[in-house]
C-alpha positions in Angstrom: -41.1 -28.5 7.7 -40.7 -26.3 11.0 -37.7 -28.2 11.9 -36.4 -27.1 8.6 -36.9 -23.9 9.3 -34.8 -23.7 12.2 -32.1 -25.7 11.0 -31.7 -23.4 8.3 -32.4 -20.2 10.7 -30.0 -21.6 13.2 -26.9 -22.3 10.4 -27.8 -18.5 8.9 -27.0 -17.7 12.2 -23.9 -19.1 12.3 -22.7 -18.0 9.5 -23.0 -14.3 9.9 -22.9 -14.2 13.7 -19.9 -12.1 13.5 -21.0 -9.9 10.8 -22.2 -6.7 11.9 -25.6 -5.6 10.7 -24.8 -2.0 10.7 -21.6 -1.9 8.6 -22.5 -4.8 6.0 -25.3 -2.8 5.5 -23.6 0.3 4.6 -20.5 -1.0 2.9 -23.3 -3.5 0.9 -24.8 0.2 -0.2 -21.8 2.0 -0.5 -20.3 -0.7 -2.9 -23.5 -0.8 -4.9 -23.5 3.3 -5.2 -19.7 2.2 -6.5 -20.9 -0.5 -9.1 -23.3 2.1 -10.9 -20.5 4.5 -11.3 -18.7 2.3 -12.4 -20.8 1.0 -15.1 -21.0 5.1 -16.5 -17.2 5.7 -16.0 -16.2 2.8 -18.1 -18.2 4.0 -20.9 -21.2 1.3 -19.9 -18.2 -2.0 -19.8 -20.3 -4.7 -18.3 -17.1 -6.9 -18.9 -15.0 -3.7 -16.2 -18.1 -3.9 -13.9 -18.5 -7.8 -14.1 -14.5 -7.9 -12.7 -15.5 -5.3 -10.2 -18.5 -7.6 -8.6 -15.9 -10.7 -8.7 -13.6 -8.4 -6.5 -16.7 -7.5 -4.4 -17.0 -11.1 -3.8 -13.2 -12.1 -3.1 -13.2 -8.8 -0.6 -16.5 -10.2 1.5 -15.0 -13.7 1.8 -12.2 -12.4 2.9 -14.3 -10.2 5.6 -16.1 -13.2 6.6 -13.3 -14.5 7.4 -11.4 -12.3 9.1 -14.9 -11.5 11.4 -14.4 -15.2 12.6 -11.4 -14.4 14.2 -10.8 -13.8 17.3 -8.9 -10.4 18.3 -6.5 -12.5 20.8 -5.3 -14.3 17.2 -5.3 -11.0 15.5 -2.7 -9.9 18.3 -0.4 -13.0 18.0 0.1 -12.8 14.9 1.0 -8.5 14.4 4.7 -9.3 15.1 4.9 -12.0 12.6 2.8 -10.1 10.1 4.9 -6.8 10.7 8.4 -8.3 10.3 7.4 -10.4 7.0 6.0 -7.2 5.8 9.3 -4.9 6.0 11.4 -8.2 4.8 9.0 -8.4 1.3 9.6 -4.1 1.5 13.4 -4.8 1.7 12.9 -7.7 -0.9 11.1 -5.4 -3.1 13.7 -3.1 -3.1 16.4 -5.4 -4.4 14.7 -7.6 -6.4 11.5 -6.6 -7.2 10.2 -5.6 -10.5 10.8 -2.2 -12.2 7.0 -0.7 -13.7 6.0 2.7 -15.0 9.4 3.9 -13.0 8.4 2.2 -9.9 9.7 -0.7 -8.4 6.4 -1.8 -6.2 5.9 -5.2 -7.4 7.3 -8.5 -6.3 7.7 -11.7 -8.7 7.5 -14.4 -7.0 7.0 -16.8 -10.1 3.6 -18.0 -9.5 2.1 -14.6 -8.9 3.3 -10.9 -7.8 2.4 -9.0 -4.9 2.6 -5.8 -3.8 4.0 -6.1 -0.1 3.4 -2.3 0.6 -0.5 -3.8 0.7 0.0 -6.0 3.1 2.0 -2.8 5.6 -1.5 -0.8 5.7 -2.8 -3.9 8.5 0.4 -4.8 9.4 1.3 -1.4 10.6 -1.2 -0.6 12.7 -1.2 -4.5 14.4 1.8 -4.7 15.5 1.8 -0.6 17.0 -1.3 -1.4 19.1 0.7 -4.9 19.9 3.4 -2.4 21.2 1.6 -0.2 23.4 -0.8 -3.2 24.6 2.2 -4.5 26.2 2.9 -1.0 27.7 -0.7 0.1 28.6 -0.6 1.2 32.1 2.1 4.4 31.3 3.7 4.2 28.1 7.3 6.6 28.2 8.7 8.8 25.7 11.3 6.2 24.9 8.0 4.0 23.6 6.9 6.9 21.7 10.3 7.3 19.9 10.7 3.3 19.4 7.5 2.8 18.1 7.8 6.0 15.5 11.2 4.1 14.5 8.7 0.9 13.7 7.0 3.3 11.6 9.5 5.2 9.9 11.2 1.9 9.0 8.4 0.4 6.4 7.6 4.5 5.3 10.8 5.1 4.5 10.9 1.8 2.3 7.9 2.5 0.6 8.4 6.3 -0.8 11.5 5.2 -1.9 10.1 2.9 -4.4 8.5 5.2 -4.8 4.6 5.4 -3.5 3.7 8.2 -2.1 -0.5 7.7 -1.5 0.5 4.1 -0.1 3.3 5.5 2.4 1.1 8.0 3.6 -2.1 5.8 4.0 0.5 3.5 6.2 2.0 6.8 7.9 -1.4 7.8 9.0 -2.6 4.4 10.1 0.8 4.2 12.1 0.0 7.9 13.6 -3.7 7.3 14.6 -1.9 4.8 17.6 0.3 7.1 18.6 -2.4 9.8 18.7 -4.7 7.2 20.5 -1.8 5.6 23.1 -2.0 8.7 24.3 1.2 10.9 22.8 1.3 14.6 24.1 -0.1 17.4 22.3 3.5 19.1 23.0 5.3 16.3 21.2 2.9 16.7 18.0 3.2 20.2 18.3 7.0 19.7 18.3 6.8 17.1 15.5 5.0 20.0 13.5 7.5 22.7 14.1 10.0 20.0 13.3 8.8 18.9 10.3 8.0 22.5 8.9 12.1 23.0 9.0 12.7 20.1 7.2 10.8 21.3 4.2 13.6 22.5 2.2 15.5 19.6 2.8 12.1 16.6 2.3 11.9 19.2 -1.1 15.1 18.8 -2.4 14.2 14.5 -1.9 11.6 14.6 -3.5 11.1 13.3 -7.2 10.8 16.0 -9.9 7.3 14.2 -10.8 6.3 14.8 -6.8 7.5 18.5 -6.9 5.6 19.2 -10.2 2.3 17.5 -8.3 2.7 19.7 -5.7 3.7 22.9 -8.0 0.5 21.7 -9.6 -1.8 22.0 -6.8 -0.8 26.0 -6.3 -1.6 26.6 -9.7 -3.0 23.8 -12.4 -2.8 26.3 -15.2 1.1 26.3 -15.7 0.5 23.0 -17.4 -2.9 22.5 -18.2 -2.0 19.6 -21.1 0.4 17.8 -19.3 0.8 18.1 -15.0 -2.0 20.0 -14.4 -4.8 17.9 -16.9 -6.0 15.9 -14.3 -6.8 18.2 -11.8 -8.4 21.0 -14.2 -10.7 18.2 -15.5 -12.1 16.9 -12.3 -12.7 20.5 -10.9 -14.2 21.0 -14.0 -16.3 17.9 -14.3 -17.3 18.4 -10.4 -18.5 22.4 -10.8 -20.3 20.9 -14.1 -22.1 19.0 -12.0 -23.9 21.9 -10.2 -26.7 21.2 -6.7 -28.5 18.0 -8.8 -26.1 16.9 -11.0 -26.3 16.1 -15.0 -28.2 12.6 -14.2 -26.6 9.0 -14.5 -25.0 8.3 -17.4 -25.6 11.8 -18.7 -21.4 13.4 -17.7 -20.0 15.0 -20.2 -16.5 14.9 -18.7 -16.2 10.6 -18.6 -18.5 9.9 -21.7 -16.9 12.4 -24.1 -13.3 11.3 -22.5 -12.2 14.4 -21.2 -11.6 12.8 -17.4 -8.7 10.6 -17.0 -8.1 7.6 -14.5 -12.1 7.8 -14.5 -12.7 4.4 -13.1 -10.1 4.4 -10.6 -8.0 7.8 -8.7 -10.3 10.7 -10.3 -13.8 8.1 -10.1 -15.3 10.9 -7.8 -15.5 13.9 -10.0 -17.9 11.2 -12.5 -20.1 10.5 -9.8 -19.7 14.9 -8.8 -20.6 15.4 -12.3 -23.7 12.9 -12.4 -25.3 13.2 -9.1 -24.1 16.7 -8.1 -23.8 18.3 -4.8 -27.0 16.6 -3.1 -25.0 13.2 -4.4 -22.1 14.3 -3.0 -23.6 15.0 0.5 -25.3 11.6 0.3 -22.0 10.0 -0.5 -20.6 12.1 2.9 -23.8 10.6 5.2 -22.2 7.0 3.8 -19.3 7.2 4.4 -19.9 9.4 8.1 -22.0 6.4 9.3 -19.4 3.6 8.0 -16.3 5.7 10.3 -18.7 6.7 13.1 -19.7 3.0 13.7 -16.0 2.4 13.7 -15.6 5.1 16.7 -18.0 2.9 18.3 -16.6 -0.1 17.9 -13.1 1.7 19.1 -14.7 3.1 21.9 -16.8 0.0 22.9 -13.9 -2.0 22.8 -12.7 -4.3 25.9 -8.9 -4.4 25.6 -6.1 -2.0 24.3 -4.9 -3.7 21.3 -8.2 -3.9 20.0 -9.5 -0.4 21.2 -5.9 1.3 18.8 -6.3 -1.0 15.8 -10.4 -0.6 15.5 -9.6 3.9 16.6 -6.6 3.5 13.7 -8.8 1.3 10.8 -11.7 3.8 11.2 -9.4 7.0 11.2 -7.4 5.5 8.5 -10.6 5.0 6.2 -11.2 8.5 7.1 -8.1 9.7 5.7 -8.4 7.4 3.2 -11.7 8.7 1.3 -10.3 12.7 2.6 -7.3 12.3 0.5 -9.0 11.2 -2.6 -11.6 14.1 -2.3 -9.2 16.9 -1.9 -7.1 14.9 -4.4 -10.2 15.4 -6.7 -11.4 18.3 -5.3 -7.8 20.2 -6.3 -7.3 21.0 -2.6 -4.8 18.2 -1.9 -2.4 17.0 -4.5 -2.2 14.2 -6.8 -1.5 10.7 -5.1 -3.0 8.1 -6.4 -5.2 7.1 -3.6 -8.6 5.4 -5.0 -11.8 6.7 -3.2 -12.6 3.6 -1.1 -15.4 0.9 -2.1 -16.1 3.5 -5.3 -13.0 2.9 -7.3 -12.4 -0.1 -9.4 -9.7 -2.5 -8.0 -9.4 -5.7 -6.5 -6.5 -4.9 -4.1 -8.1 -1.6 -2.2 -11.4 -3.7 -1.9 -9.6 -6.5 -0.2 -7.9 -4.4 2.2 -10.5 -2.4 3.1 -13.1 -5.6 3.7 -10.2 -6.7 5.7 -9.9 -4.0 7.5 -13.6 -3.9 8.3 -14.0 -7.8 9.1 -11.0 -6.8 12.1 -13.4 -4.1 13.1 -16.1 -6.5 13.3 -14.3 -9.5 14.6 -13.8 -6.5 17.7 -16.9 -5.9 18.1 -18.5 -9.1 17.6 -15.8 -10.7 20.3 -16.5 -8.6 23.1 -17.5 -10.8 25.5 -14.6 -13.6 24.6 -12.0 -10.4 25.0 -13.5 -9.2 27.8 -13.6 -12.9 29.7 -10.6 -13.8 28.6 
């Protein structure tokens, strides 16, 4: 029987040796925290939350897997990965199919994909690629190539248009630049610049982008129509007071008030239900899952994998910020879910992937650093 044993403890052990205690704890938590709001923004669908757990599992195999490999592979293939992704982006834009006034999706007969998905790793892999090659003193002539690599799959992506999507990838993009080491005067000129361009990024906007933002100043002007959204979620999160109105007990989701409950606006149900002392608990989750992404970054041996892990982890930052203020009514409307809360099978698998790199990092060490 002892032998048994250690078979079995020795092939546990092998299984999750690359799985990071820490964060598979907390994302574990974080996604169960997600399933019971789920289950009350739904209107108690077991057959919504029974999807969301099958997602939960397709998103951790896909971790696992990812965790088993090494960061050396990770780097050979962010070339690869990058130039299929802007080909599918340029596909997309010819070909793909037209939805809801967007044209995001594309058929490929069998099955559709959204190739802008596949950009928010892609981006960021094959910037740290770029300045890995270029570590000892990357030049302003890097800096400006490597914002063209950027602005190339951007560009693509608002035009179809998807706004929370381009700037999820904009962001990842700008973290490695931020982290290569890009000059405060050069973001401070980047600012300037992009403050004079306002009129002109305005006028390129879509009219439904200009009423989102028009919204933001002042939700009132159109409280049935534009500005709904963003009146109901303050509305359901001020509701919700220091202890909230209790689990399953939110007036806002149950009576129907809120809409895009279980997906964009899922925080102001869980504001509503749990209340402040929820929402500072939700905070402390989310502030350990990015500050043992610093770690990782910080801890790790080469510079491809110290940008991506620094870019994942402030990328999941922005990530959850935007949805808040999004929620919140300090940020506008962009359709960007709150991370391992919302329901959706395609944020959860990007976002376990994401995690499994950062884990595959810091799990590799010693390989990366030997090697």
């Amino acid at each position: 029987m002892v032998p048994q044993k250690n078979m079995l403890s020795k092939l546990l052990q092998g299984l999750f040796k690359h799985i990071d205690s820490f964060l598979i704890a907390c994302l574990l938590f974080t996604m169960l925290v997600g399933l019971f709001v789920l289950y009350s923004a739904s209107g108690h669908n077991f057959e919504r939350v029974s999807s969301q757990l099958i997602n939960i599992g397709v998103a951790l195999g896909v971790m696992w897997l990812v965790a088993n490999i090494q960061p050396q592979k990770l780097e050979s293939i962010a070339v690869p990965a990058y130039i299929l992704g802007v080909i599918l982006l340029i596909s997309v834009a010819l070909f793909g199919d037209v939805s809801h006034g967007a044209r995001r999706w594309l058929n490929l007969g069998i099955t559709k994909i959204q190739p802008s998905e596949m950009m928010r790793i892609a981006m960021p892999m094959m910037l740290a690629w770029f300045f890995a090659k270029r570590e000892n003193s990357p030049r302003i002539t890097d800096f400006a190539f490597a914002g063209l690599l950027l602005i190339i799959p951007v560009g693509l992506i608002v035009k179809q248009p998807d706004l929370g999507t381009a700037l999820l990838i904009m962001a990842s993009g700008f973290y490695v630049l931020f982290l290569a080491g890009l000059s405060w005067k050069f973001l401070l000129g980047g600012a300037v610049s992009i403050g004079a361009m306002m009129p002109f990024m305005w006028s390129m906007l879509h009219d439904y982008q200009r009423k989102r933002i028009e919204i933001l100043i002042d939700p009132s002007q159109d409280p049935l129509g534009a500005g709904y959204h963003t009146i109901q979620a303050t509305i359901a999160l001020g509701s919700g007071g220091i202890t909230g109105k209790g689990w399953l007990n939110g007036t806002q989701a149950q009576l129907d008030f809120l809409p895009e409950r279980t997906t964009d606006f899922i925080f102001a149900v869980f504001g509503e239900e749990f209340g402040m002392i929820g929402n500072i608990m939700l905070l402390v989750l989310f502030s350990l899952l990015i500050g043992r992404g610093l770690v990782i970054a910080a801890q790790a041996k080469s510079t491809f994998t110290r940008l991506l892990a620094g870019s994942i982890t402030l990328t999941f930052f922005t990530y959850a910020f935007v949805n808040m203020g999004m929620v919140s009514g300090v940020l506008p409307v962009v359709g960007v879910p709150l991370p391992f809360i919302s329901y959706g099978g395609t944020s959860m698998v990007t976002l376990c992937l994401s995690f499994g790199i950062l884990m595959s990092i810091q799990t590799h060490k010693k390989l990366v650093a030997s090697g």
